[in-house]
C-alpha positions in Angstrom: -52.3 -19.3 -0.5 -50.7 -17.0 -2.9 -47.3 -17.5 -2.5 -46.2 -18.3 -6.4 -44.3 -21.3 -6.9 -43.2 -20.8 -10.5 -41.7 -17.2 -10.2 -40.4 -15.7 -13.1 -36.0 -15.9 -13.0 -33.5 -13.5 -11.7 -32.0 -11.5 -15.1 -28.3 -12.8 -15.3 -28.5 -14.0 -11.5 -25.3 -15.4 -10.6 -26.3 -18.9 -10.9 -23.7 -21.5 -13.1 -25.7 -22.7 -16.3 -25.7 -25.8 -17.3 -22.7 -26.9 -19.6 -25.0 -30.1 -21.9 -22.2 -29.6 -24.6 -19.4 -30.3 -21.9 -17.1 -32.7 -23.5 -14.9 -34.0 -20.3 -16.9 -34.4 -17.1 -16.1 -32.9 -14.1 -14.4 -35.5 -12.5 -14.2 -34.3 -8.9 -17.4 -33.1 -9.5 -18.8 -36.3 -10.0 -16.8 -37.6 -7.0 -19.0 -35.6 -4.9 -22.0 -36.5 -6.5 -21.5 -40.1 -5.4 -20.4 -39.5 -2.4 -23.4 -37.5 -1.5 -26.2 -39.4 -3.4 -25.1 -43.0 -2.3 -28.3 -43.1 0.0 -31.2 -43.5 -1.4 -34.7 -42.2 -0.6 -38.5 -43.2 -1.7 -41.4 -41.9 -3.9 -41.2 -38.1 -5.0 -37.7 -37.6 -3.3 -35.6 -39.5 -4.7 -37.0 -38.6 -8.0 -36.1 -34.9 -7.0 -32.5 -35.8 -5.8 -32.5 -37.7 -9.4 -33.2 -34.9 -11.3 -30.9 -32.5 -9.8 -27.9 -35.4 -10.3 -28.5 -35.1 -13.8 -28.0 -31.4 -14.0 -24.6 -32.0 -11.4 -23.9 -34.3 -14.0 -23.9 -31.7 -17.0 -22.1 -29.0 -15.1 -18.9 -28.5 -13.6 -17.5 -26.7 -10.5 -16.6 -22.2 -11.4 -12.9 -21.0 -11.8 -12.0 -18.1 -11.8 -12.5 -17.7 -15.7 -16.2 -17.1 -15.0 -17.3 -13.4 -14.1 -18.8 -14.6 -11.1 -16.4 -16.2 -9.7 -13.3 -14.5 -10.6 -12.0 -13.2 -7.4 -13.2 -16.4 -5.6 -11.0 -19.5 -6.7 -12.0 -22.8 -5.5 -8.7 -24.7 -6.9 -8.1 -25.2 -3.1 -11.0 -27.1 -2.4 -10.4 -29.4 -5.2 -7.5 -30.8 -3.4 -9.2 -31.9 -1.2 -10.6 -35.9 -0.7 -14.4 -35.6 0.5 -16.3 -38.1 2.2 -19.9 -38.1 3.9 -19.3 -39.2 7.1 -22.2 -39.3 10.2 -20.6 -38.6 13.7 -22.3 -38.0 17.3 -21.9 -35.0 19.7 -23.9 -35.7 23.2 -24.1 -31.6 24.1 -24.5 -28.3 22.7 -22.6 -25.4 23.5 -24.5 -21.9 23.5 -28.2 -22.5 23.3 -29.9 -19.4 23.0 -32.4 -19.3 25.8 -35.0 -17.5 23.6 -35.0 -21.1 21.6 -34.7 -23.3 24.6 -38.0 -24.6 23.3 -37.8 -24.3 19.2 -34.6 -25.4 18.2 -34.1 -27.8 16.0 -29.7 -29.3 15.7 -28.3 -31.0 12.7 -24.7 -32.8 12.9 -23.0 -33.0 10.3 -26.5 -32.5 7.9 -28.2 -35.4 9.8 -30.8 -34.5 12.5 -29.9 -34.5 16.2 -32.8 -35.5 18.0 -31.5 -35.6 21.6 -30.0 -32.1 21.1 -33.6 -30.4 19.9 -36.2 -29.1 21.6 -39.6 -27.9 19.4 -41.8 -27.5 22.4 -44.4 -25.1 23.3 -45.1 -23.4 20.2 -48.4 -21.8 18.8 -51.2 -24.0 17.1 -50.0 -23.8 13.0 -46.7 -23.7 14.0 -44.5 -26.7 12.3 -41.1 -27.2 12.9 -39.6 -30.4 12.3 -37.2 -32.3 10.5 -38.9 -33.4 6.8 -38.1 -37.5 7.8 -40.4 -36.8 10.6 -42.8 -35.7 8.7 -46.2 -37.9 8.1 -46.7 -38.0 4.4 -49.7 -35.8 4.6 -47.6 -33.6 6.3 -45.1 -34.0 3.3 -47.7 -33.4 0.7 -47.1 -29.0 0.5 -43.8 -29.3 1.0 -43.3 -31.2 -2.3 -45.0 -27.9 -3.8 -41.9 -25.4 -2.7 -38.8 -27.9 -1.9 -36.5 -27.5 -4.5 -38.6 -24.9 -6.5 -37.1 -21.5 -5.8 -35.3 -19.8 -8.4 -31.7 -21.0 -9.2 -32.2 -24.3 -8.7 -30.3 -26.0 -11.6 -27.0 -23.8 -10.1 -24.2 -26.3 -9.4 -23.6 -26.2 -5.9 -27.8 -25.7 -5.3 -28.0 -28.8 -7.5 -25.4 -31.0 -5.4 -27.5 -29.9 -2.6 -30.4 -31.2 -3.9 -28.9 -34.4 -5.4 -28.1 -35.2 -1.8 -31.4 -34.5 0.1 -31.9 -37.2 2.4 -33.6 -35.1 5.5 -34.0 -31.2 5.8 -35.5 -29.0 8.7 -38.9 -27.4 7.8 -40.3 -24.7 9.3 -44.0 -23.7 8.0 -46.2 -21.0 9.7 -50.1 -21.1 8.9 -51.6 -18.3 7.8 -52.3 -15.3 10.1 -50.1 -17.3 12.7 -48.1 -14.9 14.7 -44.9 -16.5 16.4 -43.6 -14.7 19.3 -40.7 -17.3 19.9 -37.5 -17.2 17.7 -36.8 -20.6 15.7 -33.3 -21.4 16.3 -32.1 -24.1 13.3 -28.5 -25.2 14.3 -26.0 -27.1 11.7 -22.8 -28.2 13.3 -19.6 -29.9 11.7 -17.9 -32.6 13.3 -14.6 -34.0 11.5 -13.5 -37.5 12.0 -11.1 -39.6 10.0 -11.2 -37.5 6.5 -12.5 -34.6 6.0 -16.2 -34.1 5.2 -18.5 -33.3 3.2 -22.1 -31.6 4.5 -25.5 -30.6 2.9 -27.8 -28.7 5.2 -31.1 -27.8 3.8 -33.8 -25.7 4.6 -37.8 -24.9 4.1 -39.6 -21.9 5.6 -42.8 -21.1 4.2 -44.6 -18.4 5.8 -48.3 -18.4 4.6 -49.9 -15.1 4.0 -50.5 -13.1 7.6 -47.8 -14.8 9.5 -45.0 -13.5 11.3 -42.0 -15.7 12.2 -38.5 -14.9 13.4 -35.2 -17.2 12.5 -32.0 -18.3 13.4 -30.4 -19.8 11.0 -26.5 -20.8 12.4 -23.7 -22.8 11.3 -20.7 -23.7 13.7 -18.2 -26.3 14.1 -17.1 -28.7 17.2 -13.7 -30.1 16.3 -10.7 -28.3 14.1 -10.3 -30.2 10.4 -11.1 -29.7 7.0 -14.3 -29.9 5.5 -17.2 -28.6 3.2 -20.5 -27.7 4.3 -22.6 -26.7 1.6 -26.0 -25.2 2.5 -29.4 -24.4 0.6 -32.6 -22.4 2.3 -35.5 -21.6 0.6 -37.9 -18.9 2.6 -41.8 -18.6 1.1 -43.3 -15.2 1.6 -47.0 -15.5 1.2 -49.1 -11.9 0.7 -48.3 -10.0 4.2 -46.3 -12.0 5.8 -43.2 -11.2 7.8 -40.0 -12.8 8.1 -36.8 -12.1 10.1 -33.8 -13.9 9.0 -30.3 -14.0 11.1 -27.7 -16.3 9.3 -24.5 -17.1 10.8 -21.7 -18.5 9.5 -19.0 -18.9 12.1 -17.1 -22.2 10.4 -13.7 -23.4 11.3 -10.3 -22.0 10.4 -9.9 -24.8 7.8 -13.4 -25.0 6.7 -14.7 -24.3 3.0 -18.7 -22.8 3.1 -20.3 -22.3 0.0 -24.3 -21.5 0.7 -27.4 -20.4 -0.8 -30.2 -18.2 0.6 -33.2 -17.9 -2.0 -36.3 -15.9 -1.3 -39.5 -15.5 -2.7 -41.6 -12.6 -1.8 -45.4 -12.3 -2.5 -47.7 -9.0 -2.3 -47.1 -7.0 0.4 -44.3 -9.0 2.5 -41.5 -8.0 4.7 -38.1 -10.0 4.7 -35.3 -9.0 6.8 -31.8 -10.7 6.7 -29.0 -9.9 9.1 -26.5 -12.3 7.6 -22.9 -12.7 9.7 -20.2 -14.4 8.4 -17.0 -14.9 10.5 -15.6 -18.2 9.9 -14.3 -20.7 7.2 -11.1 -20.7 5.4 -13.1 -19.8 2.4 -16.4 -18.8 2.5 -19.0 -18.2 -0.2 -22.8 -16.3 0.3 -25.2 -16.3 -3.0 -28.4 -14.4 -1.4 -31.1 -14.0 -3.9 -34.5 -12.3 -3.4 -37.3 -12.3 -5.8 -40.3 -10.1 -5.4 -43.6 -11.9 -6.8 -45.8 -9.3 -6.0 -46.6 -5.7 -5.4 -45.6 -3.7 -2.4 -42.9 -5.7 -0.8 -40.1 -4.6 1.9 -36.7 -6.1 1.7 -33.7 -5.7 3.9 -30.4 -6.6 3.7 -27.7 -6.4 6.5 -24.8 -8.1 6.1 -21.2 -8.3 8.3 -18.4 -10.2 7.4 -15.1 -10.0 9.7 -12.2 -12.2 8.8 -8.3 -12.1 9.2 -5.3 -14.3 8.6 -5.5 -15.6 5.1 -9.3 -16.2 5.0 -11.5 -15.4 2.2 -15.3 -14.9 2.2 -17.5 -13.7 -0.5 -21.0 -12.3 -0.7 -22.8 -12.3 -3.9 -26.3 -10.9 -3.4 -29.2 -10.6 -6.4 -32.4 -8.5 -6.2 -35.1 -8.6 -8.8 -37.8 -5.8 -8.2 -40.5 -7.2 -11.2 -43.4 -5.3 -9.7 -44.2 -1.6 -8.9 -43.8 -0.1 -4.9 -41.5 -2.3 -3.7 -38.6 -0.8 -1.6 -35.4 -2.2 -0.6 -32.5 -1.6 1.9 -28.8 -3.3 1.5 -25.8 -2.3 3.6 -23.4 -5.1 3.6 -19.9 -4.3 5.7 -16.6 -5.8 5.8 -13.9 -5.9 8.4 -10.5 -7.2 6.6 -7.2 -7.8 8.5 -4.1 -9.4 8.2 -4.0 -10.8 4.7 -7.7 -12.1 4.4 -9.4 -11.0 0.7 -13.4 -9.7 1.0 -15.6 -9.6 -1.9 -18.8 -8.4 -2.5 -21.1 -8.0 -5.1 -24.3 -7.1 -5.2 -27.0 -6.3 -8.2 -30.4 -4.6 -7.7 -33.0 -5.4 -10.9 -35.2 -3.2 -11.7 -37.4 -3.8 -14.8 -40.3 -1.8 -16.5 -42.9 -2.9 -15.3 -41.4 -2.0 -11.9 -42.7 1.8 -11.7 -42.0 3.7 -8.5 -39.5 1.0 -6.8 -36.9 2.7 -4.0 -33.8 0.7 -4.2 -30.6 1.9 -2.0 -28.1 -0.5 -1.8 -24.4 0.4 0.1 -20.9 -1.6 0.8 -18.8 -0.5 3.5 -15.0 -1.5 3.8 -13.0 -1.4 6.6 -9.4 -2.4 6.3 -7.3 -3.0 8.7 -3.9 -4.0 7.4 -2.1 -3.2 4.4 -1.9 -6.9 3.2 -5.5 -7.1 3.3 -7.9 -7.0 0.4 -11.6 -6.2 -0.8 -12.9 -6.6 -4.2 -16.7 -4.9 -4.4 -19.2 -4.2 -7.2 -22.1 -2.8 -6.6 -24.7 -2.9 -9.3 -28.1 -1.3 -10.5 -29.9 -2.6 -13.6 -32.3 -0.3 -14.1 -35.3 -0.3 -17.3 -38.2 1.4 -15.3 -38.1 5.5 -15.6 -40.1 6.2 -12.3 -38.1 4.6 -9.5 -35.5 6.1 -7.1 -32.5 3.9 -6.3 -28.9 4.4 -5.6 -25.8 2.2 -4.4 -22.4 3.0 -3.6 -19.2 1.4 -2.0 -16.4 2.4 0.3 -13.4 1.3 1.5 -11.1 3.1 4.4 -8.9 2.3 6.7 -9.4 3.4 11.2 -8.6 7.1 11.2 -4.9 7.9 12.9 -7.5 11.3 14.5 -10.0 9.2 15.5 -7.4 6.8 17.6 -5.9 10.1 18.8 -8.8 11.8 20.3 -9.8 8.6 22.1 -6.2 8.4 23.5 -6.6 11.9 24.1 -9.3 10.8 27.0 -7.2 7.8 28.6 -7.0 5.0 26.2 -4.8 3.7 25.1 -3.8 2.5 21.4 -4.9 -0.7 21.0 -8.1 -0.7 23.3 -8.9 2.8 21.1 -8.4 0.0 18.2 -11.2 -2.4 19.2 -13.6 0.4 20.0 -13.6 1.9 16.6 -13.8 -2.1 15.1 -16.6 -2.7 17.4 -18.9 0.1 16.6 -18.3 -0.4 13.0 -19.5 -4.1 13.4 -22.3 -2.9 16.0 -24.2 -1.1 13.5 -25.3 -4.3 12.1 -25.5 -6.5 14.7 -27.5 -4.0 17.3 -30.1 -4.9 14.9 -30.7 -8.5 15.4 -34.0 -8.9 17.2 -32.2 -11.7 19.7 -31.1 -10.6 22.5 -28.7 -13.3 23.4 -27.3 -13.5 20.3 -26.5 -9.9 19.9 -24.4 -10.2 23.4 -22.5 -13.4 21.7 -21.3 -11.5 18.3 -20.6 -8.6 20.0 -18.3 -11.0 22.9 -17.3 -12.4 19.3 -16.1 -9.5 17.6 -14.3 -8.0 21.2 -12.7 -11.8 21.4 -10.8 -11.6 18.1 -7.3 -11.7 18.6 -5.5 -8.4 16.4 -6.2 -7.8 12.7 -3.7 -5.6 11.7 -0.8 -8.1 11.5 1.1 -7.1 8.1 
């Protein structure tokens, strides 16, 4: 394979360094840490999950001091008394018929057995669960768990600390899957509020062709804390489509990391959605380890009352030819704040890279709030790149021309919402999927509440 496994780092990614000369621990912090690492594991795990403790150890959680996370203050969650806690649902509400047969469901970041369904899928095709792995089987995956870039990063780190299963999705080389993998994390609160660590591992050897679900939803109302970790491989020519949604409860704090390694030649596409949570946080980081590669970025975020979701995206272009598309859109109502950030690298020895990168904002209240930066870092002196943001409000001659033709004021509303959002979900290559964002979107209840 030639997927690299020691790439070189994101420049000034977003990531939390380590604080060794801290002189007061973290205390809530550290609460976490024991909560999540009080399991134990065997062998070349546990020796992983020990490692990353020790960084969780030397760090401590952002405020709003740090550049990074200035508009995003997590004060809120530190009020808040997490425990791991394993619960049972017996059913699953919409499963996408696409994945009837390749879906694998974690509750609460523990595998669901009776509730997946990997069935029927091409010869050097793995999907699985990494406790049901044989230990031959376990052998690679050693090579690229835990080895993407920004690992020692707080939250990545907690993640890691508390590894005790993961789903795993590898595709041999040449290996052409037809069938979308559908990988489902649900919360379920009991007694306390919770604590969750979904992980993930796609590696996509070179030649192969796979497309993903990645989804996170909740059962029952409560507070909790889901905080999520994929890693996607990108060997030379392979090609990977990438949905993520986030559609957590009202009360819900999300805090995830996507981080992507892309070899010669590769094509990643992301369609990430993100409706949900009561605070909501999105660091997506692509690294290109090779010549040639295609990266795109769509992202939607819709959100309303008092909710708050962030989107930090990284892209390091270190090689010449590669090409990459962002357009990352907001929908704010009420009094909900949206940020977004996103940097585009592009070094010297990155000759003739095309880099456009775009944020769209729609407000839809005078209460409601976006915060966006986007950024080029640019040392190379034959590239073409550009980025831009926006931020409008629904146009008082748009809504009158509709009502011009019979509609009324609110229904003219919700049309001009939903073709904003459509734009980016029209493009998700699920069919069923599509149909139950786009229901989504025309199920929200008004916005515009000052």
């Amino acid at each position: 394979m030639t997927i690299q496994v020691s790439p070189s780092p994101i420049p000034n990614s977003d990531a939390v360094s380590l604080t060794a000369t801290l002189l007061d621990k973290d205390a809530y912090l550290i609460s976490l840490l024991n909560q999540v690492s009080a399991s134990k594991t065997e062998g070349w795990l546990q020796s992983l999950r020990e490692s990353a403790a020790n960084v969780v150890r030397h760090s401590s959680i952002p405020n709003t001091r740090e550049e990074e996370w200035r508009f995003t203050d997590l004060s809120s969650l530190r009020q808040v008394q997490l425990n791991v806690e394993t619960l049972h649902i017996t059913s699953l509400a919409e499963i996408l018929p696409e994945t009837a047969n390749s879906r694998l469901v974690f509750v609460n970041g523990v595998y669901a057995p009776e509730l997946s369904a990997v069935k029927d899928l091409p010869p050097g095709v793995l999907v699985s669960n990494l406790a049901g792995l044989s230990v031959t089987e376990q052998e690679p995956v050693q090579k690229y768990l835990a080895q993407a870039e920004g690992a020692q990063e707080v939250f990545t780190a907690l993640n890691t600390a508390g590894i005790t299963d993961a789903a795993v999705v590898w595709v041999k080389k040449n290996v052409v899957v037809e069938t979308p993998i559908h990988l489902v994390f649900v919360a379920v609160t009991g007694e306390s509020a919770t604590i969750s660590q979904p992980r993930c591992l796609v590696v996509a050897e070179g030649g192969s062709q796979v497309t993903l679900v990645e989804e996170y939803r909740n059962l029952t109302q409560g507070v909790y804390f889901t905080n999520a970790v994929t890693e996607i491989w990108l060997g030379e020519n392979a090609e990977v489509s990438h949905t993520r949604v986030e559609r957590e409860g009202g009360e819900a704090f999300h805090i995830g990391k996507t981080a992507i390694a892309q070899a010669r030649d590769s094509r990643y596409t992301c369609h990430a959605i993100t409706f949900g949570g009561k605070l909501s946080r999105h660091n997506l980081e692509v690294l290109q380890t090779g010549e040639q590669t295609q990266t795109t970025l769509n992202g939607l975020t819709m959100i309303s009352g008092k909710q708050l979701a962030d989107t930090h995206s990284a892209i390091a272009l270190n090689y010449p030819h590669g090409t990459s598309k962002q357009l990352h859109k907001c929908i704010v109502g009420d009094r909900a704040h949206a940020v977004f950030n996103g940097k585009v690298f592009v070094p010297k020895p990155a000759q003739l890279t095309d880099a456009a990168q775009l944020n769209r904002n729609l407000l839809l209240s005078s209460k409601a709030r976006v915060d966006t930066k986007p950024q080029l870092e640019i040392t190379a002196d034959n590239v073409k790149c550009a980025h831009g943001a926006t931020v409008s409000q629904l146009e008082d001659d748009e809504i009158f021309y509709l009502q011009s033709r019979g509609i009324d004021e609110n229904d003219a509303r919700k049309l001009l919402i939903n073709a904003f959002a459509a734009e980016i979900i029209n493009q998700i290559p699920v069919p069923s999927l599509r149909e139950i964002l786009l229901n989504t979107v025309n199920s929200l209840k008004s916005l515009t509440n000052d």
